[in-house]
N, C-alpha and C positions, 0 to 999 in steps of 0.2 A: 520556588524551586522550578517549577515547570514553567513560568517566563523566563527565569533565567536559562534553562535547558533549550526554550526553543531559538532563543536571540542567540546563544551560542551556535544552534545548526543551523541558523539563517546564516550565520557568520561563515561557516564552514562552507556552504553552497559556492561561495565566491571567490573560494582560495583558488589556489593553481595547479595544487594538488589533486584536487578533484575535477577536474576537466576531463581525464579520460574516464574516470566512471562517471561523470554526468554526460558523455558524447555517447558513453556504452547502453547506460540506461534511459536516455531520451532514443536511440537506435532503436534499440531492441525493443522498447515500447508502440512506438509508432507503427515499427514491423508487424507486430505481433495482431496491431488494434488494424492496419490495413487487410492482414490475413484474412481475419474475422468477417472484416466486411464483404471482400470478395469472396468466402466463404457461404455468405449470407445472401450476398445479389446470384450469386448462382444456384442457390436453392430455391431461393423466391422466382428466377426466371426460369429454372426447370420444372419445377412444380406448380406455383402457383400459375404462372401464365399461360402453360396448357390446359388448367382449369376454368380460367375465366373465357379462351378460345372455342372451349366444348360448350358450354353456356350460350355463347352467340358463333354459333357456327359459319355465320353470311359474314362475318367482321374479324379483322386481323385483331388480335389483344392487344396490342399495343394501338393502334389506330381508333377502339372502339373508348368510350365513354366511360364506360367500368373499369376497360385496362388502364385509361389513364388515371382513374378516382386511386382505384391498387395501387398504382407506381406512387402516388403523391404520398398513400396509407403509407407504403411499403417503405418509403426512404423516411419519415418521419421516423417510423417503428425501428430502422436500423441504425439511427442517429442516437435514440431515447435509450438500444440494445448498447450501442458502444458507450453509451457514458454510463452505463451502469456497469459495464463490463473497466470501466477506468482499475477498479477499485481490486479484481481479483486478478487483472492483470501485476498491476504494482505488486501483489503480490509473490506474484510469479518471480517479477524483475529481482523483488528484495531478498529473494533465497539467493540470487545468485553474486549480488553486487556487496552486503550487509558485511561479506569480513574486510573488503579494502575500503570499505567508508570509515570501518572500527579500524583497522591498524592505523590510518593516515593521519586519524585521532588522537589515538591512544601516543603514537608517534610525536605528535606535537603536541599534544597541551595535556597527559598524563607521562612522559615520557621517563619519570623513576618512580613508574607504577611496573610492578612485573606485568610483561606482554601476554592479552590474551593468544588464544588458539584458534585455529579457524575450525570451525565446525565439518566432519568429516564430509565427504562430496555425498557420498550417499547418506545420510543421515538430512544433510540439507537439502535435499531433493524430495526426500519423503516426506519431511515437514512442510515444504513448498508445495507438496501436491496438500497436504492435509488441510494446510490455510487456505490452499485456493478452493478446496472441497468446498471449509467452513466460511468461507465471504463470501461465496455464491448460491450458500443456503441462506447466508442473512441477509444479503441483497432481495432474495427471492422473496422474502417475508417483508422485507420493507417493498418492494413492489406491491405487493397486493396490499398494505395496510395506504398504499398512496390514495386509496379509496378514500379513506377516512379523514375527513377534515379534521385538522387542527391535529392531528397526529402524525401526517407523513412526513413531515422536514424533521419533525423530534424523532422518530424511529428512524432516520436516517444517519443522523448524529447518533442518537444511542449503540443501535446497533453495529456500525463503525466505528466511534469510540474504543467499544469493548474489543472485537475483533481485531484491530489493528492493534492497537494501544499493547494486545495482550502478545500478541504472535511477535510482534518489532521488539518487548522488552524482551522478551525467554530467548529470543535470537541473539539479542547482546549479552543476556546474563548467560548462556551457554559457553560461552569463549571463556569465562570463568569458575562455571562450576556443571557440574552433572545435570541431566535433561532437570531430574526431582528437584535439585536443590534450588535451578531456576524457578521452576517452576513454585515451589516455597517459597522463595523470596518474591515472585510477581502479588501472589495471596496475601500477605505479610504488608505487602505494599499495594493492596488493592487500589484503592481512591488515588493515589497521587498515579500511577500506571494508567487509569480508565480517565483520570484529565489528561494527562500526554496525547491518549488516542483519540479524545476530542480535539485537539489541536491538532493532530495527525487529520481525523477526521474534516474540518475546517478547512483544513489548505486542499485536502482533496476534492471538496466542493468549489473551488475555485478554478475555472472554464482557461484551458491552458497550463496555464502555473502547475497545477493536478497532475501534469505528467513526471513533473521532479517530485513526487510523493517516495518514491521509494529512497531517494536520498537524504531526502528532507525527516522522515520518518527514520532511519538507521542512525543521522547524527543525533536525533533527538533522542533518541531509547540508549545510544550509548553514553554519553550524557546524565542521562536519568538513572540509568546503571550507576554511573558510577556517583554520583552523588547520593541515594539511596544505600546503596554499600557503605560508602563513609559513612552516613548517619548510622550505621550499626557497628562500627569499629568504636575502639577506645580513644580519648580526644587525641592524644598522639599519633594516632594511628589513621587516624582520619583526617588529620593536618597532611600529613604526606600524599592522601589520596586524592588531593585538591588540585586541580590543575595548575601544570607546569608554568605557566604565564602570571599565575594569581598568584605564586607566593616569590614571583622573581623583584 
């Protein structure tokens, strides 16, 4: 189920459909991951470099020995800040792009499935802040477990996994049922949702590719959705839930 769910959203990346939400959400990610940075070189150049200048007060900071060690520190430390920042950005992107990657879906390969609903503007925005809360406390904890050998790349996956895996399916089970009943049915379907977010997780550790995570990740949880729902339908009734293309 979850190979077949992600070959299907690999599949989906490539339509032609998806070209303006993949132009909107590789935009707005980039934007967002430059902000940061320039965010960051202007705090470190306001701050830190009048700090290392009061230290050696006969030497420009940026001329002296330490200010250049700093700079080399500094752009590492903001390299290492943005790709952990990959993960709570995507999901920033994914509150906003999640119901036109499900309609373009749902449109083509469930299309005599009743249409979902898109999730209300504010409803989806409070969730987007809550998930970005909650990836940036799990990040935060797989940061300091990177200490521990033989543990940091598995609490990476783990704790991505769950976080993503969990926030991407209740965002596409929501277009069909109430915040609860989503959230029931992600429980219900623990284990096959927390392998989705492995996969999810997977492609976000891939350097580049990582930035279609938020597209990559919504075709696969709707997807997921919907074949997890048919498995709890009546065989009839699950036969219709089957995508549009597989029973033509």
């Amino acid at each position: 189920m979850i190979l077949e769910a992600a070959r299907r959203a690999l599949g989906d990346l490539f339509t032609a459909e998806f070209r303006a939400a993949f132009f909107k959400s590789l935009g707005l990610t980039l934007l967002l991951l430059v902000l940061v940075w320039l965010g960051l070189q202007h705090l470190f150049d306001a701050y830190a470099l009048p700090w290392i200048g009061a230290l050696l007060p006969g030497f420009p900071g940026w001329a002296s020995w330490l200010g250049i060690i700093a700079a080399i520190f500094a752009a590492i430390g903001l390299a290492l800040g943005l790709a952990l920042l990959i993960a709570p950005v995507a999901a920033v992107i994914a509150g906003l792009f999640l119901d036109d990657v499900a309609e373009i879906i749902e449109k083509n390969e469930y299309r005599l499935d009743p249409p979902g609903r898109a999730v209300p503007t504010m409803r989806a925005v409070l969730l987007s802040a809550k998930f970005l809360a909650v990836v940036i406390l799990g990040n935060i904890v797989a940061l300091f477990l990177l200490l521990v050998p033989g543990v940091n790349i598995a609490a990476f996956f783990l704790i991505n996994g769950y976080l993503l895996g969990r926030e991407y399916f209740e965002f596409a089970a929501m277009r069909f049922h109430e915040e609860a009943e989503a959230k029931a049915l992600r429980r219900r379907h623990f284990g096959t949702v927390f392998l989705g977010g492995l996969v999810i997780a997977a492609f976000l550790a891939v350097p580049v590719v990582n930035l279609l995570t938020p597209l990559f990740a919504a075709a696969l949880m709707v997807h997921l959705h919907k074949m997890v729902s048919a498995g709890e339908l009546s065989p009839s009734r699950a036969a219709r839930a089957a995508p549009a293309h597989r029973r033509s």
